[in-house]
Each structure stands twice: as C-alpha cells, then as structure tokens.
MARSE-860131 format. One record per atom (N, C-alpha, C): residue number from 1; x, y, z. Coordinates in Angstrom, 3 decimals. Example, Ala and Ser with C-alpha at 12.3 -4.5 7.8 and 13.67 -1.06 7.14 Angstrom:
MARSE-860131
[1,[13.190,-5.690,7.800]];
[1,[12.300,-4.500,7.800]];
[1,[13.200,-3.300,7.800]];
[2,[12.850,-2.250,7.080]];
[2,[13.670,-1.060,7.140]];
[2,[12.900,0.030,7.870]];
end
This chain:
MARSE-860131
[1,[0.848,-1.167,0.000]];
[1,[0.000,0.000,0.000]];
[1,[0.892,1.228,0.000]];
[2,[0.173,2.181,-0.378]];
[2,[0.982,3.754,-0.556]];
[2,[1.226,4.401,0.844]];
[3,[2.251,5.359,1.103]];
[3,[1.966,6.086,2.506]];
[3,[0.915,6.678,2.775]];
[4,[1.082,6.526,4.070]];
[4,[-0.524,6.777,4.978]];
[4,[-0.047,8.570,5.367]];
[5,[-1.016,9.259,5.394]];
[5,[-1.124,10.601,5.585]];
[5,[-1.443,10.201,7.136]];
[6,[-0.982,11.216,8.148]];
[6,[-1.221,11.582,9.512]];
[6,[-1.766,12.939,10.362]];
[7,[-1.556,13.760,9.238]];
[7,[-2.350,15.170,9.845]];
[7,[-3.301,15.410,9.226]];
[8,[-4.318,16.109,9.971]];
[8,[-5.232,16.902,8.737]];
[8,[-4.733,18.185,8.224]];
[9,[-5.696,18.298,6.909]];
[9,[-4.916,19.099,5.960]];
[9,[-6.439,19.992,5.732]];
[10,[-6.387,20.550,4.013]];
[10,[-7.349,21.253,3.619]];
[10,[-7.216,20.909,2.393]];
[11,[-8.630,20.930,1.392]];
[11,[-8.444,20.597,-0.122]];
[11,[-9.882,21.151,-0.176]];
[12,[-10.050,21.222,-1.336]];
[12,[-10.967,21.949,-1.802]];
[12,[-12.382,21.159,-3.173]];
[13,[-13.511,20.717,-2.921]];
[13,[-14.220,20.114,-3.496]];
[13,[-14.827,20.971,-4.895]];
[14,[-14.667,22.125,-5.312]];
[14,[-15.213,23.022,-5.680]];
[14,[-16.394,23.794,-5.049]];
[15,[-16.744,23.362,-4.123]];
[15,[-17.914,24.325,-2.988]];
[15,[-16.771,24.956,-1.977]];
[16,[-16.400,25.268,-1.995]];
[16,[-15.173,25.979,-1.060]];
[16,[-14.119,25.165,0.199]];
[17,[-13.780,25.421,0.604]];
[17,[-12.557,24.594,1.662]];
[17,[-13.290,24.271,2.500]];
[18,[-12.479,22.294,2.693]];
[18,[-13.544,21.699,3.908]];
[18,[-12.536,21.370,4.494]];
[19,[-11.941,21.098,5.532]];
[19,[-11.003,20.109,6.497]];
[19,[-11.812,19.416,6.873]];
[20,[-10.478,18.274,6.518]];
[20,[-10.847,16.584,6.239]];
[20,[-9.880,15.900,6.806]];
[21,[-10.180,14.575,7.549]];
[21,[-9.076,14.199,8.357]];
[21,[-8.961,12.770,7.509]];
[22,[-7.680,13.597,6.960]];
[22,[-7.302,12.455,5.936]];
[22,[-5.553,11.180,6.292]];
[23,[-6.283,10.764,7.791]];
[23,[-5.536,9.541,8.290]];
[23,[-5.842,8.194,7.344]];
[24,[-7.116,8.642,6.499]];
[24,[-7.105,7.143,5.533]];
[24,[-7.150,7.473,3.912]];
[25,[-6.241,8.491,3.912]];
[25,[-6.077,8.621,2.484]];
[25,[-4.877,8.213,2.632]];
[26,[-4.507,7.532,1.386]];
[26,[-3.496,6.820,0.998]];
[26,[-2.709,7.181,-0.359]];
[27,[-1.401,7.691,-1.012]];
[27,[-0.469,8.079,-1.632]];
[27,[-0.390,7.088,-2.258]];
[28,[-1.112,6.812,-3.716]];
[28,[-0.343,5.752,-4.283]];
[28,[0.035,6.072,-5.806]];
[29,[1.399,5.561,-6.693]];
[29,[1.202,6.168,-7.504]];
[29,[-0.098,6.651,-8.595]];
[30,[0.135,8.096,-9.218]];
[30,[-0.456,8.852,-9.864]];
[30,[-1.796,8.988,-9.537]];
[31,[-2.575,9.149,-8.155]];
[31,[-3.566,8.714,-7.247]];
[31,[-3.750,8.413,-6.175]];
[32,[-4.685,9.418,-5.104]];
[32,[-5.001,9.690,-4.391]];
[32,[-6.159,8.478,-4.166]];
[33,[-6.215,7.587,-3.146]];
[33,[-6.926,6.490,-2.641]];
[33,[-7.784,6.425,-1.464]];
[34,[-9.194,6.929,-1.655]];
[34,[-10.122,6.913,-0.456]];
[34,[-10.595,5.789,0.099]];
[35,[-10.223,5.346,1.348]];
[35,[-10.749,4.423,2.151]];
[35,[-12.302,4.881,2.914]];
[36,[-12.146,5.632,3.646]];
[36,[-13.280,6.145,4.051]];
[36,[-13.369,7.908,4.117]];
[37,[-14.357,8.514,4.423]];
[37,[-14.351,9.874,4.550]];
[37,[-15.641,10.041,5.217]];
[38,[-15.811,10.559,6.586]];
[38,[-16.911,11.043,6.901]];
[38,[-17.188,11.215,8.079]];
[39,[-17.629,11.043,9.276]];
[39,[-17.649,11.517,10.522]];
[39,[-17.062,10.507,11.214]];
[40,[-16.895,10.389,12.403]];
[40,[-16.048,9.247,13.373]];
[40,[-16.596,9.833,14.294]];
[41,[-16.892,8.772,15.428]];
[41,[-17.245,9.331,17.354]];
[41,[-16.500,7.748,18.222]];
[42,[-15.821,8.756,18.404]];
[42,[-14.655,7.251,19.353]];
[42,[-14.311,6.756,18.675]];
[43,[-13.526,6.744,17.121]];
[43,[-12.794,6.315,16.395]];
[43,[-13.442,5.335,16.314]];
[44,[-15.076,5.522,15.930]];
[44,[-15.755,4.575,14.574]];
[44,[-16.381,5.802,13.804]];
[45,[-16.464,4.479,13.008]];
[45,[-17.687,5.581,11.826]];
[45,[-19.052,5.750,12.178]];
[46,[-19.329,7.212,12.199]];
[46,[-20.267,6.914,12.830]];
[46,[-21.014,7.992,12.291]];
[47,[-22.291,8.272,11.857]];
[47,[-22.997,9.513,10.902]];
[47,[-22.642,9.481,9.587]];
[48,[-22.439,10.206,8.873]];
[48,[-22.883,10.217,7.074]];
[48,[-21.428,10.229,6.614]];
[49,[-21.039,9.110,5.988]];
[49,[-19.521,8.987,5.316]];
[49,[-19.821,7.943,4.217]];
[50,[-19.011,8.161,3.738]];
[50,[-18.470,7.125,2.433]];
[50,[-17.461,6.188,2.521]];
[51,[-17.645,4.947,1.956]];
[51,[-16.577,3.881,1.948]];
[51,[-16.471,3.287,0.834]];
[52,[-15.015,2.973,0.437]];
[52,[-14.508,2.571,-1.003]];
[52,[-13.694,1.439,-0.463]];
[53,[-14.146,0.186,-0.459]];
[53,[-14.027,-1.176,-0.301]];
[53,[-12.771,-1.227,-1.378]];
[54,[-11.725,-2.443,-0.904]];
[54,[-10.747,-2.958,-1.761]];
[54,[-11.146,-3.387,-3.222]];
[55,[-12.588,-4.016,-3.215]];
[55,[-13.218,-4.630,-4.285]];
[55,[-13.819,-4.060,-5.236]];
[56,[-13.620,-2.572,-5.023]];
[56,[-14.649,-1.162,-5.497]];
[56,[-15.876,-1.205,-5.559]];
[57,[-16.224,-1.773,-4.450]];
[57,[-17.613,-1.707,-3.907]];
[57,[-17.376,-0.274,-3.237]];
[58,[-18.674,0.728,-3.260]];
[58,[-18.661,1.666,-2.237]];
[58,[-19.798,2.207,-1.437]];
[59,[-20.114,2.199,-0.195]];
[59,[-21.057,2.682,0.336]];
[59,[-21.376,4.090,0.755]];
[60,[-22.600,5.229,0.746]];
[60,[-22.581,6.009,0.759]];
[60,[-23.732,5.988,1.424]];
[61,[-23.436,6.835,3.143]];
[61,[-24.831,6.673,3.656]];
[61,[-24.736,6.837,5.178]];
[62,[-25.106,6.333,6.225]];
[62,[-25.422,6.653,7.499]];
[62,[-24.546,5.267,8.522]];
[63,[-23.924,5.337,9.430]];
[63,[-23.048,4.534,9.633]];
[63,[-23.412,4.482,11.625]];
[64,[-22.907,3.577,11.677]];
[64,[-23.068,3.358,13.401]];
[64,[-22.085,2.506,13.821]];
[65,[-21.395,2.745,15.062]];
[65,[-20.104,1.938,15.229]];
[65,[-19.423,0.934,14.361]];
[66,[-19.358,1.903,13.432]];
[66,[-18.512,0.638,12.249]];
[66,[-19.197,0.144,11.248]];
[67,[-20.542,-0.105,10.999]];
[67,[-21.048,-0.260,10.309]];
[67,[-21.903,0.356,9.339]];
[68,[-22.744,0.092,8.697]];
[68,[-23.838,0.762,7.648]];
[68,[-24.860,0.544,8.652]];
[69,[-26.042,1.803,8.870]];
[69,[-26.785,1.839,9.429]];
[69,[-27.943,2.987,9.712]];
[70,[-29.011,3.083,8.621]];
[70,[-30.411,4.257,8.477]];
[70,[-30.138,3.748,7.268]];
[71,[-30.541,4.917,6.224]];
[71,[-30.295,5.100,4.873]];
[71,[-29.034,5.227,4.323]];
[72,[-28.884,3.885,3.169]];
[72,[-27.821,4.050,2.043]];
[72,[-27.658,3.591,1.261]];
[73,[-26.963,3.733,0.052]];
[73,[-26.956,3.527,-0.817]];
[73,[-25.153,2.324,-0.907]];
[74,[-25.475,1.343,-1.480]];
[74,[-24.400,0.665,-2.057]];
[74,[-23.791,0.075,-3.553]];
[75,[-23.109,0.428,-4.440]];
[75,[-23.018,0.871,-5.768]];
[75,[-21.896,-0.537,-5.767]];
[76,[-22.291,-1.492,-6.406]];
[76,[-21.469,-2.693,-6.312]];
[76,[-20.282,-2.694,-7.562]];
[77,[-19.666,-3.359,-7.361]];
[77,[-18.317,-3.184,-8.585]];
[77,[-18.748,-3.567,-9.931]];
[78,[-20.209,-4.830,-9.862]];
[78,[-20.853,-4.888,-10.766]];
[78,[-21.366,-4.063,-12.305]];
[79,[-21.804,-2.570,-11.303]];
[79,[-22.657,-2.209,-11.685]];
[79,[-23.859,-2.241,-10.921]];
[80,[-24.218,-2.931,-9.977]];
[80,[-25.647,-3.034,-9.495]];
[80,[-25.999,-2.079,-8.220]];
[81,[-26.914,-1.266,-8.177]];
[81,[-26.782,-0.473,-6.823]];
[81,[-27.828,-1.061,-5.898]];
[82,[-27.928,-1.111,-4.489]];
[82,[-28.843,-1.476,-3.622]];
[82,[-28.777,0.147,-3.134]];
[83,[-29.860,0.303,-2.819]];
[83,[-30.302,1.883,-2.204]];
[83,[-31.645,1.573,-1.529]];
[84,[-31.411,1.879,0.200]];
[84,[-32.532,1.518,0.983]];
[84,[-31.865,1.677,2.501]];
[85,[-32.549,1.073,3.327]];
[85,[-32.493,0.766,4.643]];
[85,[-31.348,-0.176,5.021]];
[86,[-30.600,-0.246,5.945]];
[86,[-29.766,-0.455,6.798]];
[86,[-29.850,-0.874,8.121]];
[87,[-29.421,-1.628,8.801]];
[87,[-29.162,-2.483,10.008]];
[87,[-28.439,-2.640,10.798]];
[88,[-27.032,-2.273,11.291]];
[88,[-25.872,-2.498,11.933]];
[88,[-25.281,-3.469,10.980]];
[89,[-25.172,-3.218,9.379]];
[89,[-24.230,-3.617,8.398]];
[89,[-25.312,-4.337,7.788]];
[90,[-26.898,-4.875,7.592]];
[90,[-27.289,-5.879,6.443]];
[90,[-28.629,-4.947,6.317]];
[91,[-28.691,-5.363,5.022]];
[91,[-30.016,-4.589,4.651]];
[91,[-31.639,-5.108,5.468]];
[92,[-32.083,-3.717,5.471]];
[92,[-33.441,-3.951,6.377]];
[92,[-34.227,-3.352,5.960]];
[93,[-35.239,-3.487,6.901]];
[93,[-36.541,-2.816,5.669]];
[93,[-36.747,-2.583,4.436]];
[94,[-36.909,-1.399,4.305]];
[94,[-37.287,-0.734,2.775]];
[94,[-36.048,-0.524,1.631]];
[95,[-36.073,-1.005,0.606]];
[95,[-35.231,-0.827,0.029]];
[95,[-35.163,-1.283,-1.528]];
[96,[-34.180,-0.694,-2.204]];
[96,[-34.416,-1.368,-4.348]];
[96,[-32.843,-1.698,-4.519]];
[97,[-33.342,-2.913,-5.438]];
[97,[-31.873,-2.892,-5.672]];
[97,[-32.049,-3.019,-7.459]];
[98,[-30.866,-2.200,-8.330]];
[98,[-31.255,-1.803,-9.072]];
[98,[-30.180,-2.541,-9.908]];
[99,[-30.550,-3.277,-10.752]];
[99,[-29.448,-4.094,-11.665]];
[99,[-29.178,-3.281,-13.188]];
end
C-alpha cells in the first residue's frame, strides 16, 4: 500500500474549503486512494460517510459503530446499486436494488 497521511490538511471540493481528516487517504502512484471519509465518534464511523471497499464496492450513507446503518446507498463493482435501509451492516426494511 501507498503512505498513509497523519495530519489533517485542507483541499478543496469546488464548494469551497472543507477540512478533512485524511488519516485514511493513501499516496499511491499517480492517485489519491479513499478508504473512508466522513464523521467518526470514538474512532468509529459513525454519521454520514463514504466507503470505497478494496473490491470497489462503495457505500454512501449513514453509519453506526462501524457499520452501515439508516439510509444508504451501495453501488457494487458490478454495476448493481442497492439503495434503501440499513441495520448495523445488512439490509433492512425498505429498500431497491437496481441491476
């Protein structure tokens, strides 16, 4: 794997400057590599972040100690998206999955 970044920094999305604590962005050549991005409480994930799986699976959505959990969306390497309800990581309730 590429070097691991340790401070936070500042970058810019085109909506103006956000600080981002980019301990899981990763340096690899010609590319910048997102593991996760999004809130943490006690060093989990925890509230509205994004995750980019090894497999390029990625989830985008509501999170609870570590897991997927309310509303989200999951965009499979396929091609196929599931977008719905969440559980402490498995899908629940309401939800489409869209091939």
């Amino acid at each position: 794997m590429g070097k691991q970044f340790k401070k936070w920094s500042w970058y810019t999305l085109g909506f103006g400057w956000k600080e981002v604590d980019i301990k899981n962005l990763y340096y690899l050549p010609h590319r910048l590599r997102r593991e996760y991005t999004g809130e943490w409480v006690n060093d989990k994930k925890s509230g509205r972040g994004t995750m980019y799986f090894k497999n390029e699976d990625r989830y985008d959505g509501y999170w609870l100690n570590d897991l997927p959990h309310g509303e989200g969306r999951m965009i499979y390497h396929n091609g196929d998206i599931y977008e719905g309800q969440w559980s402490l990581g498995k899908k629940s309730g309401y939800g489409v999955l869209t091939k």
